[in-house]
Every structure is written in C-alpha cells, then in structure tokens.
PDB file of N, CA, C and O in Angstrom:
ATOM      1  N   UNK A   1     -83.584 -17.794  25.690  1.00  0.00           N
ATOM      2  CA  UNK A   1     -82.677 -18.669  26.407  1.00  0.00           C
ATOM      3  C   UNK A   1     -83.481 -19.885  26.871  1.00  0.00           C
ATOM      4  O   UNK A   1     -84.610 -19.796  27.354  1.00  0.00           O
ATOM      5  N   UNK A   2     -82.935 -20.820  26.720  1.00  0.00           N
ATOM      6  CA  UNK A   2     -83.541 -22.371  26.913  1.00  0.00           C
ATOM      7  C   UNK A   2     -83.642 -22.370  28.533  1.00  0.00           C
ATOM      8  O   UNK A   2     -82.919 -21.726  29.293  1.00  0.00           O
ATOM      9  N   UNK A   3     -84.828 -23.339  28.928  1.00  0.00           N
ATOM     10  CA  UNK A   3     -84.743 -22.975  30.688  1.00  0.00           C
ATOM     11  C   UNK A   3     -83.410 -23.700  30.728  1.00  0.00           C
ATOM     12  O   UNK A   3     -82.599 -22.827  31.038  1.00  0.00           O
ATOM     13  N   UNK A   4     -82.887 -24.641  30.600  1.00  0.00           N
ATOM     14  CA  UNK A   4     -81.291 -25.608  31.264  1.00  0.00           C
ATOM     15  C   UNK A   4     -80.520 -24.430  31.114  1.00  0.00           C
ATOM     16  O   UNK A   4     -80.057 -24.081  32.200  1.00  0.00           O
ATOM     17  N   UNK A   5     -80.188 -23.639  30.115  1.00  0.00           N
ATOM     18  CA  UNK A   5     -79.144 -22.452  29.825  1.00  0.00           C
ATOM     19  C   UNK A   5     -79.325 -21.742  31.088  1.00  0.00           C
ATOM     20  O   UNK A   5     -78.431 -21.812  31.931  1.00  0.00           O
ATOM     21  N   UNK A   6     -80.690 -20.869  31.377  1.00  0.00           N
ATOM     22  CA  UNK A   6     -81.514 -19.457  32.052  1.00  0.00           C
ATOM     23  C   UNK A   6     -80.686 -20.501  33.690  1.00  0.00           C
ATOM     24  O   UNK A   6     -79.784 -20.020  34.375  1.00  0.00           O
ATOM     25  N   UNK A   7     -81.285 -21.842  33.927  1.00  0.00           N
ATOM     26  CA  UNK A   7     -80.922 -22.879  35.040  1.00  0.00           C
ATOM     27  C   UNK A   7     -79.351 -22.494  35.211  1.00  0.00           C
ATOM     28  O   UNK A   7     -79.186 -21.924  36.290  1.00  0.00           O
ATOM     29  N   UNK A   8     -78.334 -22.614  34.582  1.00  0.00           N
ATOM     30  CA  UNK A   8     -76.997 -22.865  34.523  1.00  0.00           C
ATOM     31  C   UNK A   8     -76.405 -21.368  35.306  1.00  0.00           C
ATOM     32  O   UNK A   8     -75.880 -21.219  36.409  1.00  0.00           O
ATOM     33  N   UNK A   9     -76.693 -20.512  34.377  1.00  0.00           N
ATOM     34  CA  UNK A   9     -76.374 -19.127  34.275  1.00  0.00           C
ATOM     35  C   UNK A   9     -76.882 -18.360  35.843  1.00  0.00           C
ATOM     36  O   UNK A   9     -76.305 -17.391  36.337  1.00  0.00           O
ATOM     37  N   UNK A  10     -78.044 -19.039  36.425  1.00  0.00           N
ATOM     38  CA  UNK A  10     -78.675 -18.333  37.448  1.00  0.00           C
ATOM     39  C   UNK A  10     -77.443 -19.194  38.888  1.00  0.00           C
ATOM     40  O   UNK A  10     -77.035 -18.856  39.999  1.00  0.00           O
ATOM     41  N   UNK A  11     -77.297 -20.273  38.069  1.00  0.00           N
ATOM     42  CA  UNK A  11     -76.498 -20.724  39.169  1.00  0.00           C
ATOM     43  C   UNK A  11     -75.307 -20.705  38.817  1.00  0.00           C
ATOM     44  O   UNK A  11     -74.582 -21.349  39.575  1.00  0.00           O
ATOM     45  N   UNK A  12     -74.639 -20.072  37.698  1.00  0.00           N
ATOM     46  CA  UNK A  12     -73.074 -19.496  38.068  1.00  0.00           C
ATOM     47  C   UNK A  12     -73.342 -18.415  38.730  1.00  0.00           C
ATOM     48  O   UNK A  12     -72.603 -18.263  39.702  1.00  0.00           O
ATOM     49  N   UNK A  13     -74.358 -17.360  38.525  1.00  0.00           N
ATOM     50  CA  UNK A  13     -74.605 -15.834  39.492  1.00  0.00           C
ATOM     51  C   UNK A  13     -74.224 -16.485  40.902  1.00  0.00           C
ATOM     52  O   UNK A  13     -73.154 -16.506  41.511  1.00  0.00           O
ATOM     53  N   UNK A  14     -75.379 -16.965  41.176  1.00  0.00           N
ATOM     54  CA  UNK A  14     -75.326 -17.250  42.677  1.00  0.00           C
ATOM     55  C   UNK A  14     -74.056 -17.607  42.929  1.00  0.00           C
ATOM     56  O   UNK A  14     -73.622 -16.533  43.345  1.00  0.00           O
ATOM     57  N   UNK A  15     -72.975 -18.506  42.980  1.00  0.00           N
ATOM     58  CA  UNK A  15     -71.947 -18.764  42.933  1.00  0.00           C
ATOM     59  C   UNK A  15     -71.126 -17.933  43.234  1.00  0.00           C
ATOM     60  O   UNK A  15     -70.427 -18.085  44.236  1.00  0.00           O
ATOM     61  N   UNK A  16     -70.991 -16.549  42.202  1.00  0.00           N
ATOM     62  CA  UNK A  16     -70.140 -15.789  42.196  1.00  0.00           C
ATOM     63  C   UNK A  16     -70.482 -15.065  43.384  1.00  0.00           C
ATOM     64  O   UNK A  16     -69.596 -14.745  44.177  1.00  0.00           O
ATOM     65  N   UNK A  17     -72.016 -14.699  43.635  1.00  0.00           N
ATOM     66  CA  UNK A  17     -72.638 -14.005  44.832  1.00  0.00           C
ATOM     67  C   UNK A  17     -71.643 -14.108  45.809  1.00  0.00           C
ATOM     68  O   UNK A  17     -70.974 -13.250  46.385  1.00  0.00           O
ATOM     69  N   UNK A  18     -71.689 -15.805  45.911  1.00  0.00           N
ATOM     70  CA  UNK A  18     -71.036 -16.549  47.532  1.00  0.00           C
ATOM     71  C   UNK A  18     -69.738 -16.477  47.455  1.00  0.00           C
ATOM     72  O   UNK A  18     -69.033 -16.245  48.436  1.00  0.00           O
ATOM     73  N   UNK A  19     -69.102 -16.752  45.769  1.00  0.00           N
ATOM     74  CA  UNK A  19     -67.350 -15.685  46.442  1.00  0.00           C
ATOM     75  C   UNK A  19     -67.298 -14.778  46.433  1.00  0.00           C
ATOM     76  O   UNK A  19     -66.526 -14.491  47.347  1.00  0.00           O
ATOM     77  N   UNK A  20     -67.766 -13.540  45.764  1.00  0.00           N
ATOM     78  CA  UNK A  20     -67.837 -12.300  46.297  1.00  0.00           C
ATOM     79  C   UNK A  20     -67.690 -11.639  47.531  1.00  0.00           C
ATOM     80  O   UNK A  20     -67.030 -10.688  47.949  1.00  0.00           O
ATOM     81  N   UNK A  21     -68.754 -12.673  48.116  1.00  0.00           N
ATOM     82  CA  UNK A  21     -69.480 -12.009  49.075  1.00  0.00           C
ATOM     83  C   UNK A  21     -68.180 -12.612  50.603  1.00  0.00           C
ATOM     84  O   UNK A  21     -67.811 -11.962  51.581  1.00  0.00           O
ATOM     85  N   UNK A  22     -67.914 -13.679  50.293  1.00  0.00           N
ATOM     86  CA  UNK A  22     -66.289 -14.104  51.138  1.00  0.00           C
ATOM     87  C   UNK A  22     -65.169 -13.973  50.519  1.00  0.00           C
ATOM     88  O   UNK A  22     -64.271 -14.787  50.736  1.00  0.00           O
ATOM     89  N   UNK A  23     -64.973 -12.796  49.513  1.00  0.00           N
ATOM     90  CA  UNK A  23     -63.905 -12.011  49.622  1.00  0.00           C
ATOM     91  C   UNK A  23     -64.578 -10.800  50.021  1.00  0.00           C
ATOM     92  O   UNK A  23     -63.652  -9.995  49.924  1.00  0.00           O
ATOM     93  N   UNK A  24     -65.357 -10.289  50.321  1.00  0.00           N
ATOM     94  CA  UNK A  24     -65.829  -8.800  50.780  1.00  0.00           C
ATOM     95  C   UNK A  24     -65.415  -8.824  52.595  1.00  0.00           C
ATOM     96  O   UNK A  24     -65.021  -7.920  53.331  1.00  0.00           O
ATOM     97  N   UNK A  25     -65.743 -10.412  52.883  1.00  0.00           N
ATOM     98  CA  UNK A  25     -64.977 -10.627  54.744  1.00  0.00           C
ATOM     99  C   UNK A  25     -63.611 -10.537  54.251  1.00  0.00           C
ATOM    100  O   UNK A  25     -62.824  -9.783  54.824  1.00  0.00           O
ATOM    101  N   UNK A  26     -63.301 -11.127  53.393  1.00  0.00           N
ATOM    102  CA  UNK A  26     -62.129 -11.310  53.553  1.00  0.00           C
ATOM    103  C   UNK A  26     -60.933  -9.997  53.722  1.00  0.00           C
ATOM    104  O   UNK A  26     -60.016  -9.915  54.540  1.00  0.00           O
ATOM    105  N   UNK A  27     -61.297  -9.121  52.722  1.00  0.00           N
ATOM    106  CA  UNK A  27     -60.719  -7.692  52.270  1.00  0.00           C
ATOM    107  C   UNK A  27     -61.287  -6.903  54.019  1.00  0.00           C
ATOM    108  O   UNK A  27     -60.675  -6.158  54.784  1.00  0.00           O
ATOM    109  N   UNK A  28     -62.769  -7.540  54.101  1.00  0.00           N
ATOM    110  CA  UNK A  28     -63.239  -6.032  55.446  1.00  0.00           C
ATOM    111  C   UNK A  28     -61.665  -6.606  56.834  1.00  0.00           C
ATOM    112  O   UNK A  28     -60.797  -5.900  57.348  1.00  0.00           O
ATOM    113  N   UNK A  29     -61.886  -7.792  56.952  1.00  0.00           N
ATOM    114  CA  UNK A  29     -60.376  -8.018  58.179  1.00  0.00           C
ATOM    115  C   UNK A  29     -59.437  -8.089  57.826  1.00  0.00           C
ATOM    116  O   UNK A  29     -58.610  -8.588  58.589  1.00  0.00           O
ATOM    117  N   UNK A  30     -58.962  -7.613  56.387  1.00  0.00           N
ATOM    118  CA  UNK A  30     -57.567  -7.227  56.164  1.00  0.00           C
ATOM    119  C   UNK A  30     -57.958  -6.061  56.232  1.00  0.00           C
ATOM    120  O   UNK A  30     -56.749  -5.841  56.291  1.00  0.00           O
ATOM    121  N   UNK A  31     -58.420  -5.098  56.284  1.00  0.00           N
ATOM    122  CA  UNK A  31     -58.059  -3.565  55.879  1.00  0.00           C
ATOM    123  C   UNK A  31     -58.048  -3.445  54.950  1.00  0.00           C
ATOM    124  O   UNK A  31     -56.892  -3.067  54.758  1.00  0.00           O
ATOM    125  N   UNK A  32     -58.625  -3.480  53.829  1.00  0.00           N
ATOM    126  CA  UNK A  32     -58.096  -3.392  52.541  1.00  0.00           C
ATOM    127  C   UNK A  32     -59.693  -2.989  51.903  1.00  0.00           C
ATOM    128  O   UNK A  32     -60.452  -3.867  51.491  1.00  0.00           O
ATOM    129  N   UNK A  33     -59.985  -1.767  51.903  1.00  0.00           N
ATOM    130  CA  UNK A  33     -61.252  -0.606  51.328  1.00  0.00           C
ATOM    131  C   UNK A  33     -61.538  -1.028  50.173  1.00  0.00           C
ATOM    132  O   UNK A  33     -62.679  -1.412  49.915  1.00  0.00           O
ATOM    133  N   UNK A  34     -60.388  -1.035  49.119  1.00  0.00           N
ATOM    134  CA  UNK A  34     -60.410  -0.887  47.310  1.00  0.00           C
ATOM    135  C   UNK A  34     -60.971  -2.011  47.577  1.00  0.00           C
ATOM    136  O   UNK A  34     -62.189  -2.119  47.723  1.00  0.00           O
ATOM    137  N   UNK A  35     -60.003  -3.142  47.684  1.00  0.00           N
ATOM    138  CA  UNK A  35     -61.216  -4.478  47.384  1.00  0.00           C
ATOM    139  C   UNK A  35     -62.250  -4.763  47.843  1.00  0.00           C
ATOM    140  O   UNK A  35     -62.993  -5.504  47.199  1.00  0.00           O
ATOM    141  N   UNK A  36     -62.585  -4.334  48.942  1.00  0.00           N
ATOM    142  CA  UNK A  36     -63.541  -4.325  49.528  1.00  0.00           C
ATOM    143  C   UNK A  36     -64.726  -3.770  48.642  1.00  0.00           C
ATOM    144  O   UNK A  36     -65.667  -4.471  48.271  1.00  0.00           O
ATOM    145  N   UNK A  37     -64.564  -2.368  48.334  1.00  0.00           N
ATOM    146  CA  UNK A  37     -65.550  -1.818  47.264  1.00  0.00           C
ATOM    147  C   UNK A  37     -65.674  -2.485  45.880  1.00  0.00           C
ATOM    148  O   UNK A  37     -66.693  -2.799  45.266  1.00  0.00           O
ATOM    149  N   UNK A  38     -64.503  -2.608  45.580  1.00  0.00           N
ATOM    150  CA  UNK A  38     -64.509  -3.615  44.506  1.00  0.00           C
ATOM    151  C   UNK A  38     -65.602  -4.801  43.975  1.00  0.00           C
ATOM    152  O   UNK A  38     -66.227  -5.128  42.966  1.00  0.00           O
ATOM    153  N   UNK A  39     -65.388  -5.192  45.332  1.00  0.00           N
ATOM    154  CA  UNK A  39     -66.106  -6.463  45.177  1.00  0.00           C
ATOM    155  C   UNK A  39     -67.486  -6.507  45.661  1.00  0.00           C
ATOM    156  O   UNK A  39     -68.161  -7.506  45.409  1.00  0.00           O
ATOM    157  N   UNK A  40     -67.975  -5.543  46.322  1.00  0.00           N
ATOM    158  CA  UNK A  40     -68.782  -4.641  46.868  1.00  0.00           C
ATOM    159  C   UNK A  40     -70.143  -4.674  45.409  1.00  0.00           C
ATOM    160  O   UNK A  40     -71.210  -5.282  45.492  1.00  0.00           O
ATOM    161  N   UNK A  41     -69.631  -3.768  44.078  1.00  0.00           N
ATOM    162  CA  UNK A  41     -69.932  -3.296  43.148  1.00  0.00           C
ATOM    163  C   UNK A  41     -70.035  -4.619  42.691  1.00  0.00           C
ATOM    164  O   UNK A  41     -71.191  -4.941  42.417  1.00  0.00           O
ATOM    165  N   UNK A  42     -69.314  -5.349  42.552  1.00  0.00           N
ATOM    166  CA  UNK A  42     -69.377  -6.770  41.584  1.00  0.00           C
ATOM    167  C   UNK A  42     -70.729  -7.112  42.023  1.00  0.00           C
ATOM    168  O   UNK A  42     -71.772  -6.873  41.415  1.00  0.00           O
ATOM    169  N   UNK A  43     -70.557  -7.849  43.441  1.00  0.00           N
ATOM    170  CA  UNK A  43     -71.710  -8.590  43.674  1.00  0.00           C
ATOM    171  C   UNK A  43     -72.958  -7.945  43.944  1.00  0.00           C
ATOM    172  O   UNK A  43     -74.089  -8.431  43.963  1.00  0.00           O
ATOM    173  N   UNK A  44     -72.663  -7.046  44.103  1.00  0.00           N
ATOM    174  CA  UNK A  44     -74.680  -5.857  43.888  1.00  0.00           C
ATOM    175  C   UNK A  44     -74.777  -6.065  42.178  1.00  0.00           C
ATOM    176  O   UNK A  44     -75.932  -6.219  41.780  1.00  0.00           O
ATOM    177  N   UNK A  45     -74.031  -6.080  41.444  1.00  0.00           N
ATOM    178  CA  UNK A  45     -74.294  -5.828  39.940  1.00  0.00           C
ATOM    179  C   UNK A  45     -74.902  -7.685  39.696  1.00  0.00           C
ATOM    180  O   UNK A  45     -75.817  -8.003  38.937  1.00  0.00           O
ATOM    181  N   UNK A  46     -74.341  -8.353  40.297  1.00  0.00           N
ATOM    182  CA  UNK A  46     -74.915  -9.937  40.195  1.00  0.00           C
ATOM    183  C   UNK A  46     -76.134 -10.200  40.695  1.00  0.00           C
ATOM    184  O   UNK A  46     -76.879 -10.988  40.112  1.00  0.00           O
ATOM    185  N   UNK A  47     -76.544  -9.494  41.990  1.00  0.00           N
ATOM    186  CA  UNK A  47     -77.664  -9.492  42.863  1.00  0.00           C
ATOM    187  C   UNK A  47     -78.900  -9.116  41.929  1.00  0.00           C
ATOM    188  O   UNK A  47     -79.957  -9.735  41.808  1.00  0.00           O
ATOM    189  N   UNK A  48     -78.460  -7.845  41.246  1.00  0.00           N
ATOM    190  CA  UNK A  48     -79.942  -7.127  40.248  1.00  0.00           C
ATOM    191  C   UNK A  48     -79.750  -8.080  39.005  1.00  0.00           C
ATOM    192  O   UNK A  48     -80.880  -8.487  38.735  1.00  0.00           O
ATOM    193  N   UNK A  49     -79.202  -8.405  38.477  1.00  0.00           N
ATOM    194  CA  UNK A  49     -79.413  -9.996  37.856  1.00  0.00           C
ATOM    195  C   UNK A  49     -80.139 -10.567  38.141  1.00  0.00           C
ATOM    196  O   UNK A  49     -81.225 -10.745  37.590  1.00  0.00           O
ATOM    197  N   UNK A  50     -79.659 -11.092  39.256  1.00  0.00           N
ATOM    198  CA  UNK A  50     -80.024 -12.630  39.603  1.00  0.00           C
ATOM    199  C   UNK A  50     -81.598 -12.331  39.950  1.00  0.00           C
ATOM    200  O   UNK A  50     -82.494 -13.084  39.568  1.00  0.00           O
ATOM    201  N   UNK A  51     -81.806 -11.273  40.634  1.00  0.00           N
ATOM    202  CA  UNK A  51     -83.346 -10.656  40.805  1.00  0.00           C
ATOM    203  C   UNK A  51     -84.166 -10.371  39.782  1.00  0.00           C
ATOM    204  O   UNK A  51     -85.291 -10.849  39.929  1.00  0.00           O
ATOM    205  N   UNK A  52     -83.924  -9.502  38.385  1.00  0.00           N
ATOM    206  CA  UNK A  52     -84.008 -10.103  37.160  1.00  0.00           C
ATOM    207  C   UNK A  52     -84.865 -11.165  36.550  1.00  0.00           C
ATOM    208  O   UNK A  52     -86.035 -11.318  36.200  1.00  0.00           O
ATOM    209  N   UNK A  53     -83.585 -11.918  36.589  1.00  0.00           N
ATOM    210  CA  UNK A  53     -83.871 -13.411  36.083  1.00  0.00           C
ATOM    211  C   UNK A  53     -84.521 -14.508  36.932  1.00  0.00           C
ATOM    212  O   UNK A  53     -84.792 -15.611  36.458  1.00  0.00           O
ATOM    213  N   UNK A  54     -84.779 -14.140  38.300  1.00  0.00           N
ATOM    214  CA  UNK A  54     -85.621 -15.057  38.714  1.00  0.00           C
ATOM    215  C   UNK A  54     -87.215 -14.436  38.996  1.00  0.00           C
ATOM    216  O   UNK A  54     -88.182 -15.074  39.412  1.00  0.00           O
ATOM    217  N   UNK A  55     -87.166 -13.305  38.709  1.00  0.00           N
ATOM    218  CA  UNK A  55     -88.143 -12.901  38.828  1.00  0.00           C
ATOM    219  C   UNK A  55     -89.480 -12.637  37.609  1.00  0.00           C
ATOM    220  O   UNK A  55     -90.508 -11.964  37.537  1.00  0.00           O
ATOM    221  N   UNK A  56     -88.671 -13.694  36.696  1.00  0.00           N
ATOM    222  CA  UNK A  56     -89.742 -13.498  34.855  1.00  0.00           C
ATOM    223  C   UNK A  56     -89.913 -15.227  35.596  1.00  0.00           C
ATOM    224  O   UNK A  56     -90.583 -16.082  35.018  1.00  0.00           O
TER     225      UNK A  56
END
C-alpha cells in the first residue's frame, strides 16, 4: 500500500472511531444495550487496526 493510500485509510479509521464512539453516548442515554454493543464491537475492531497500522 502506497504511504497517501496507508495516510487516507488510517484516517477514514479514525473517523469512524469518532462516530462510533458518539453513537456509543448516544445509544448509552437512550437505553438502548444492542446498539450500544453494537457499536461497542465496531469500534474496538477499528481500534486494533488502527494500532496495527500505525504501529509498522
């Protein structure tokens, strides 16, 4: 992967991190568990990525 590509890709992760991570408030003060976990799983699965790839 070209660094501009590895560049792009590390910063759609992060991105998704930061909505994830404000729909995970969002779901915890509605009450709402499923999404909560949901999204829970998403953004840990982006996190070991993003740790990953910034870490070569």
């Amino acid at each position: 992967m070209t660094p501009e590509k590895l560049h792009d890709f590390v910063s759609w992760l992060s991105s998704q991190v930061d909505h994830l991570t404000s729909t995970i408030n969002d779901a915890h003060e509605k009450q709402n568990p499923g999404r909560e976990a949901q999204c829970e799983g998403m953004r840990d699965a982006f996190m070991r990525c993003l740790n990953k790839l910034t870490k070569e």
